[in-house]
KOLMI-563779 format. One record per residue (C-alpha): residue number from 1; residue in one letter; x, y, z negated. Coordinates in steps of 0.001 Angstrom, whole numbers, plus 524288, in hexadecimal, padded with zeros to 5 digits. Layout:
N
     n   res       x       y       z
   NUM     A       X       Y       Z
...
end
This chain:
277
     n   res       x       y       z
     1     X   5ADBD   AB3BF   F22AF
     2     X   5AE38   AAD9A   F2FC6
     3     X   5A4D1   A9ED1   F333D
     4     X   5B4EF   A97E7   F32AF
     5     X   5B847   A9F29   F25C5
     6     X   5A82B   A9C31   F2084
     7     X   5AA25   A8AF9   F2489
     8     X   5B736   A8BD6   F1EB0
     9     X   5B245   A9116   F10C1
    10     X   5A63B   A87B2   F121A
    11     X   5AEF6   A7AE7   F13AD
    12     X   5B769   A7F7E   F081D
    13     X   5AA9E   A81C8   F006C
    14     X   5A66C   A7578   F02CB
    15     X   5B278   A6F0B   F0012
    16     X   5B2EB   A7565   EF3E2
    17     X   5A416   A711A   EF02E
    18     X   5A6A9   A6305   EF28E
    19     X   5A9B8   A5B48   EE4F4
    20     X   5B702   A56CB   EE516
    21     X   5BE93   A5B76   EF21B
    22     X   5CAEA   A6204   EEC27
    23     X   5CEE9   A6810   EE0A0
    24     X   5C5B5   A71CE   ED7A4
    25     X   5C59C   A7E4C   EDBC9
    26     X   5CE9D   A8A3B   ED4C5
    27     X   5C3F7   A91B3   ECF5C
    28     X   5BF07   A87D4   EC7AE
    29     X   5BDF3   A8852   EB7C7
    30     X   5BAE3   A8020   EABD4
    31     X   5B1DC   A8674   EA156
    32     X   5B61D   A808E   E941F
    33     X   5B620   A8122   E86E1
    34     X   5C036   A7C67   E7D27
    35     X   5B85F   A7444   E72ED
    36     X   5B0A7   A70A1   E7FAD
    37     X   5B402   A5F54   E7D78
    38     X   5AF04   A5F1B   E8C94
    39     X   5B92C   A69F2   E90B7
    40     X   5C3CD   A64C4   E886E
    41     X   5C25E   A58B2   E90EB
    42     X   5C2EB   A5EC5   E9C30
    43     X   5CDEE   A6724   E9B0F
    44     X   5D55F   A5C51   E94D7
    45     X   5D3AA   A5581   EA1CA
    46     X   5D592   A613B   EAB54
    47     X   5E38E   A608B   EA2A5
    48     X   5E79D   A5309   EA30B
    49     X   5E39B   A526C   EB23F
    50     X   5EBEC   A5F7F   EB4FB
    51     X   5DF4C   A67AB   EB98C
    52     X   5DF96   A727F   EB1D5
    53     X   5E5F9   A7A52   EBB5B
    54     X   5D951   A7846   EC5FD
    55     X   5D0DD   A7EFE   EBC99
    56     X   5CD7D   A8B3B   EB327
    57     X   5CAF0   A88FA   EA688
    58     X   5C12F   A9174   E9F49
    59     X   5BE3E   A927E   E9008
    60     X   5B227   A96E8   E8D9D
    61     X   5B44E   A9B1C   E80C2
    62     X   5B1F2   AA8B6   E83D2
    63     X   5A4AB   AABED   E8C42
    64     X   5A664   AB8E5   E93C1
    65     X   5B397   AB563   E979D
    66     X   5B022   AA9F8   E9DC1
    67     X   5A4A4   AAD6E   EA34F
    68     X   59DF9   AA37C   E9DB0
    69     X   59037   AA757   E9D1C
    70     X   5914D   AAC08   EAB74
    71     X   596C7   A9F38   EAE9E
    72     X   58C60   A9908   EA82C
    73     X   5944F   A8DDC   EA186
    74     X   58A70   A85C6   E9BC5
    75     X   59525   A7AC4   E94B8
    76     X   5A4E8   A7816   E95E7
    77     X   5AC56   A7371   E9BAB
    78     X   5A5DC   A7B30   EA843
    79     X   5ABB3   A79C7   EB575
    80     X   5AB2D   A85EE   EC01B
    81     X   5AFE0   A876C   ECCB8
    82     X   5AF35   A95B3   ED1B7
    83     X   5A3C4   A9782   EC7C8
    84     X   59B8F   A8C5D   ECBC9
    85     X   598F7   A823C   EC106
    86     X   59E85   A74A1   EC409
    87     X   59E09   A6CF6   EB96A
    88     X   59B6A   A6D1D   EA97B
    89     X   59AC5   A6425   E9E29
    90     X   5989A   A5738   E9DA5
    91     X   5A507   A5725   EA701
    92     X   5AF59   A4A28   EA408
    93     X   5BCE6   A4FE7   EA538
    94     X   5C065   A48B4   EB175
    95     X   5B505   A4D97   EB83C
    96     X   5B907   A5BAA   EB3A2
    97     X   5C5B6   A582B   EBACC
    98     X   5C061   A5503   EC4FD
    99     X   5BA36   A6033   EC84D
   100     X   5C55A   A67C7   EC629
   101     X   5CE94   A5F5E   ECF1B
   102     X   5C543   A5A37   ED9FD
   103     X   5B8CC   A6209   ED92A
   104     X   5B32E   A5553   ED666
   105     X   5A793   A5432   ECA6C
   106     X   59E70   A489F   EC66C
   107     X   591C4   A4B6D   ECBF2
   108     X   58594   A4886   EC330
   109     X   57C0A   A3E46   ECAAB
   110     X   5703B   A437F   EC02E
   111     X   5710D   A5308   EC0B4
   112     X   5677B   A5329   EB478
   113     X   57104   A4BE5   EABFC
   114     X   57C87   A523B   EAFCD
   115     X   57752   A5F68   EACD3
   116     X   57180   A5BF8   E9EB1
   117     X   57E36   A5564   E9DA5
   118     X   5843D   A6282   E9FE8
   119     X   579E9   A6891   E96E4
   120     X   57D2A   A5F37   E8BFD
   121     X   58B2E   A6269   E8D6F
   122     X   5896E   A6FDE   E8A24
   123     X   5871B   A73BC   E7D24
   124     X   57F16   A809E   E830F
   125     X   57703   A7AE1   E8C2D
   126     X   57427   A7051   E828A
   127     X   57003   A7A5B   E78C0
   128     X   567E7   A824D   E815C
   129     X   561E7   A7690   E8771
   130     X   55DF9   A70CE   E7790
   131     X   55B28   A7E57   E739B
   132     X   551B8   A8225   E7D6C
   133     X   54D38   A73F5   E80B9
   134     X   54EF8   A75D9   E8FEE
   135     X   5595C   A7582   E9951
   136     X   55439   A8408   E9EE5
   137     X   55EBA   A8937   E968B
   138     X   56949   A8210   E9E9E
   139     X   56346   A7F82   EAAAE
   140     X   57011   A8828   EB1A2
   141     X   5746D   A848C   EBF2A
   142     X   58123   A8760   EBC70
   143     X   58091   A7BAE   EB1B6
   144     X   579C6   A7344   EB96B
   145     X   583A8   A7485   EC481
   146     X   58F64   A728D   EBB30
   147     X   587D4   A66EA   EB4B4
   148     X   585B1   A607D   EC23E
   149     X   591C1   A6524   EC83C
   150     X   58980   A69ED   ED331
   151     X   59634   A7272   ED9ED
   152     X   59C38   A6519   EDAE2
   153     X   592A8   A5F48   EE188
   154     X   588EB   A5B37   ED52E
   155     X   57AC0   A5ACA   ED6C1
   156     X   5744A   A68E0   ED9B4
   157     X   572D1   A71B6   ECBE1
   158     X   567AA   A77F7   ED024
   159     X   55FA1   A6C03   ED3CB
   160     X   563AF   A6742   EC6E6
   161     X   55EB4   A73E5   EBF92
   162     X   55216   A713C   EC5FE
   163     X   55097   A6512   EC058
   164     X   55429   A6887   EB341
   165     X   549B3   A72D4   EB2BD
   166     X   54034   A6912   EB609
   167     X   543A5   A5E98   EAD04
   168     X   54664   A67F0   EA109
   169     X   54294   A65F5   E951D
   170     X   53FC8   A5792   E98FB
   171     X   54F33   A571D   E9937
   172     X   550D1   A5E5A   E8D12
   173     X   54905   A542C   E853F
   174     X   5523A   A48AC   E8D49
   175     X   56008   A4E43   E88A2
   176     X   55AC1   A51A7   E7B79
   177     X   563F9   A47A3   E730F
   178     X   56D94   A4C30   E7BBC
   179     X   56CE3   A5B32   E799E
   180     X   56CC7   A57F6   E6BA5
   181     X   57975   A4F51   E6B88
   182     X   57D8A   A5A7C   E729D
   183     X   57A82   A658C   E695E
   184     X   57E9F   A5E64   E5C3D
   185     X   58B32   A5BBF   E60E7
   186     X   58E39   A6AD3   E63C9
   187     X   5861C   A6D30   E566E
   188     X   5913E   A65FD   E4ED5
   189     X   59CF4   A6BC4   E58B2
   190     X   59A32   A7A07   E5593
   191     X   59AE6   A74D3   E4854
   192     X   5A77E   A6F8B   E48AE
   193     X   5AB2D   A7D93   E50D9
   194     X   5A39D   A85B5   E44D3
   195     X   5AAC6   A7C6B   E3AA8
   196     X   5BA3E   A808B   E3EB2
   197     X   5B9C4   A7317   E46B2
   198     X   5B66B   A6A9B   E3A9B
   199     X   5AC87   A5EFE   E39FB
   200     X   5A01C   A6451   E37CD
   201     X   59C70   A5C7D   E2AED
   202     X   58E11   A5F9A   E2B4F
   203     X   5828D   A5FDB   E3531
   204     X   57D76   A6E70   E37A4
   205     X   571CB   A735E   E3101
   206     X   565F1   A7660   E3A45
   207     X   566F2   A83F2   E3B8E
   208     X   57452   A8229   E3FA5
   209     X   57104   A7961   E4A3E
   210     X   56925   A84B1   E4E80
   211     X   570FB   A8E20   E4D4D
   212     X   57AAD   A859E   E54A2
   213     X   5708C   A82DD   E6048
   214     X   56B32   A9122   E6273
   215     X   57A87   A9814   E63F7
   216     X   57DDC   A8ABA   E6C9A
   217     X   570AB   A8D64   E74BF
   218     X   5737D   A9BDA   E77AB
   219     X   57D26   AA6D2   E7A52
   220     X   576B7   AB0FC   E727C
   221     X   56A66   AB017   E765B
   222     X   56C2C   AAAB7   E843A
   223     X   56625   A9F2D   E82C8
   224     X   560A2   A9F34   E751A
   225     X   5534F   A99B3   E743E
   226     X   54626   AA5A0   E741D
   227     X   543B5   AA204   E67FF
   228     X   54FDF   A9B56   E60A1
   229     X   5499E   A97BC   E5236
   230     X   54315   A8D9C   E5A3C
   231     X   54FD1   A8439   E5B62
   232     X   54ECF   A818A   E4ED4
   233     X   548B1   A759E   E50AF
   234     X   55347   A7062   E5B20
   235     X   55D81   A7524   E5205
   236     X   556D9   A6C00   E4740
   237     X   5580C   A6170   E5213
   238     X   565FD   A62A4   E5513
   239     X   569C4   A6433   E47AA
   240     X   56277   A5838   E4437
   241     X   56A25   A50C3   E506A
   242     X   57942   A570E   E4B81
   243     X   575B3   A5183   E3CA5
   244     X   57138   A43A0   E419B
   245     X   57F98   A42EE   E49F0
   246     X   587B6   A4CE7   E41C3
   247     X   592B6   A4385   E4006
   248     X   5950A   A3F63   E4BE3
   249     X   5935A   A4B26   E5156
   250     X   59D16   A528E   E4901
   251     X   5A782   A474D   E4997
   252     X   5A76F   A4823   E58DC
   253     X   5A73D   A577D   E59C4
   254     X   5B40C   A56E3   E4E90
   255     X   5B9F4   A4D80   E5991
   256     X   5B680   A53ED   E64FF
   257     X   5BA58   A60B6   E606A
   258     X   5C4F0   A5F5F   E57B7
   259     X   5CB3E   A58FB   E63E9
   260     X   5CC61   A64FC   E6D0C
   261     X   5CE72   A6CC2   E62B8
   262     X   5DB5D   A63E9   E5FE6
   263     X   5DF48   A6376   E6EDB
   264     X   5EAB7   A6D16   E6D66
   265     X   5EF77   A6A77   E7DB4
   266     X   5E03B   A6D4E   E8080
   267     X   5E13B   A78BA   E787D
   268     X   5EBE3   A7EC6   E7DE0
   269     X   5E5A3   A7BF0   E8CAD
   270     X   5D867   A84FE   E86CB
   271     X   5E193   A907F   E83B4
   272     X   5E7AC   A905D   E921C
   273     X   5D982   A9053   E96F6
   274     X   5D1F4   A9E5E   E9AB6
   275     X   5C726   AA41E   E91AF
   276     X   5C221   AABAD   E9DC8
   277     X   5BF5C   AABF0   EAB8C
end
C-alpha cells in the first residue's frame, strides 16, 4: 500500500472512530435474547424507527453457533461492530438507536458506575461477582469497553479495569443491596421459566437458592467457586432477601414476562432473526 492509499485509509478510520459522523457501520450486530425485557426494548425500537435493516440480529440461544463464548458476551442486548464490543445492558432503547443510526452513544461521566451498572445488568456477572465476592471474576476488557462505550469515544476500559482491581472488594461491599435485588429477581424469573410460565406461589427453599446461584455462577465448572459447599451461606442470604420481597418480586416477573411472551408481532420478528454467525 502506497503513503496516498495509507492517509486515505487513516482519514476513513478516523472518521469511522468518531461518535456520531454517519450512519453505523454494515458489519455491525445485536446480541439478544428473547425473554431478555432490555432486548425486547430495544428491538421494539430498532422496529418502530425502521432500523432493523442497519443491523444483524443475533439469538444467543445456542452457544457454539454464535460464538458466544469467543465473543465473550457478558449480558444482552450486546452491541458489536466488526467484533469490537460497543455497547451492553443498561442501554435505553433510543440510545440503542442511536448507535445504530448515527454511531452516536451516551458516554458515562463516572466509568466506575457505568461498569457495575453493566455488572448489575447481567445476571452472570452479578452471580460471579456475589459468588466469589470480587469483581476479579469480571474484571474483562471487553466488558468494560462495552460498559463505557469506549469504541465510541467512552472513557478508556483499561484505565477503568485498573481501578476496579484496586478498589475491589471495597466495591463489592458498596453494591451489595444491589447485587442482591439483582439476584432475587432472576431467583423468582427462572421460577416462573421452571413453573411452565406460572406465578411462582412460594419462595424457594435454601438449597434451591443454591442450587440456583452455583449453575448461574458457572458454565460447568468455568467459573464455579474452589470449593463450592462454601456458598451455602450466601445462598442462605439470598434466599432470606427473595422470601422478605417474594410478592413483589413474583408479581413483576408474571408482568414482565408474561408480556413478551404475549407479543405475537415481536415474536414473529425473533423467528426472522439468525441463531448463528
Amino acid at each position: 500500500m502506497g503513503d496516498g492509499e495509507d492517509v486515505i485509509g487513516a482519514f476513513y478510520q478516523l472518521i469511522k472512530n468518531i461518535a456520531g459522523q454517519g450512519p453505523a457501520h454494515s458489519g455491525m450486530r445485536i446480541y439478544y435474547h428473547p425473554t431478555c425485557a432490555s432486548s425486547y426494548r430495544v428491538l421494539g425500537e430498532l422496529s418502530r424507527r425502521s432500523l432493523l435493516d442497519r443491523v444483524e440480529l443475533v439469538r444467543v440461544s445456542h452457544v457454539a453457533p454464535t460464538r458466544a463464548l469467543a465473543e465473550e458476551i457478558w449480558s444482552v442486548p450486546w452491541l458489536t461492530d466488526d467484533g469490537g464490543p460497543l455497547a451492553t445492558d443498561p442501554i435505553e432503547p433510543e440510545e440503542a438507536a442511536s448507535i445504530v443510526e448515527l454511531g452516536r452513544a451516551r458516554l458515562p461521566e463516572e466509568p466506575v458506575r457505568a461498569f457495575m451498572s453493566a455488572v448489575l445488568a447481567s445476571l452472570y456477572a452479578s452471580a460471579l461477582t456475589y459468588v466469589h465476592g470480587s469483581l476479579r471474576a469480571v474484571a474483562s476488557r471487553r466488558f468494560a469497553e462495552a460498559a463505557l462505550r469506549s469504541r465510541l469515544g467512552g472513557p478508556d476500559a483499561g484505565e477503568l479495569i485498573g481501578t476496579i482491581l484496586r478498589e475491589d472488594p471495597a466495591l463489592v461491599e458498596d453494591y451489595h443491596g444491589k447485587l442482591m435485588r439483582t439476584l432475587s429477581y432472576g431467583v423468582v424469573r427462572t421460577l416462573w421459566w421452571a413453573g411452565g410460565g406460572v406465578r411462582p406461589e412460594e419462595p424457594p427453599s435454601e438449597r434451591e437458592v443454591g442450587l440456583w446461584l452455583l449453575s448461574s455462577a458457572s458454565l460447568g465448572r468455568v467459573g464455579l467457586p474452589d470449593a463450592p459447599h462454601t456458598v451455602a451461606s450466601r445462598a442462605r442470604e439470598l434466599a432470606e432477601a427473595v422470601r422478605s420481597d417474594f410478592e413483589r418480586l413474583a408479581r413483576k416477573v408474571d408482568e414482565e414476562q408474561s408480556a413478551i411472551m404475549h407479543d405475537s408481532e415481536y415474536w414473529a420478528l425473533v423467528r426472522r432473526t439468525r441463531a448463528e454467525v
